[in-house]
N, C-alpha and C positions, 0 to 999 in steps of 0.2 A: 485392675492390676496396678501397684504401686511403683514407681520407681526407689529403688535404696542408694539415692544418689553418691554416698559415699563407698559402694563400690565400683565407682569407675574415677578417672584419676581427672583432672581438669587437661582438657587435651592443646595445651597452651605451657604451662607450665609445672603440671605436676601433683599439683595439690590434692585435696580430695574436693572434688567436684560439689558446688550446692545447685548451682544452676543446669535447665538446658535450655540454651538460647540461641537461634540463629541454627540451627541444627547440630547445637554441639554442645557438648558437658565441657562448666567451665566453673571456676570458682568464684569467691566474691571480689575478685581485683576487676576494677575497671577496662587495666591494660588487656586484659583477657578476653573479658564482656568485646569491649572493640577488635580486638584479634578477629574474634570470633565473628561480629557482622562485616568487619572487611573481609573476610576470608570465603564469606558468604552472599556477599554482595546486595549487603543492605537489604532491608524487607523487602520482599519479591525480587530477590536477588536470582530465585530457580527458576520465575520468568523473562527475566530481559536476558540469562542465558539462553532459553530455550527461544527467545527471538532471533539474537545472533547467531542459531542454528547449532550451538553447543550443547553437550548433553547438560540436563538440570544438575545433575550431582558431579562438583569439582573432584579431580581427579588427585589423588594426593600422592603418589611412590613415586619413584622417582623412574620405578620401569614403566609405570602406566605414562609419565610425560613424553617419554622416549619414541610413544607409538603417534 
């Protein structure tokens, strides 16, 4: 199965998406690419969440923070 990266949008800015990195479609801006690992917490970012007892997958609405 291929991915057709440019139908998803760069989830940073907008754009049409070349990469998925850090678990998330992004484009070729660097600011992005890093958006994207801080947002993810650096390689093995889903396990030093899951040590701090937090779920692996960052929570992103802003009703899911409220809980």
């Amino acid at each position: 199965m291929t991915i057709n990266f440019s139908d998803y949008p760069c989830e940073f800015c907008g754009k049409t998406s070349t990469n998925f990195v850090y678990a998330a479609f992004v484009c070729d801006d660097p600011e992005c690419i890093e958006k994207a690992r801080v947002e993810r917490g650096g390689p093995g970012g889903h396990m030093k969440r899951k040590a701090e007892g937090k779920p692996i997958i960052p929570l992103d609405s802003e009703d899911s923070r409220k809980n």
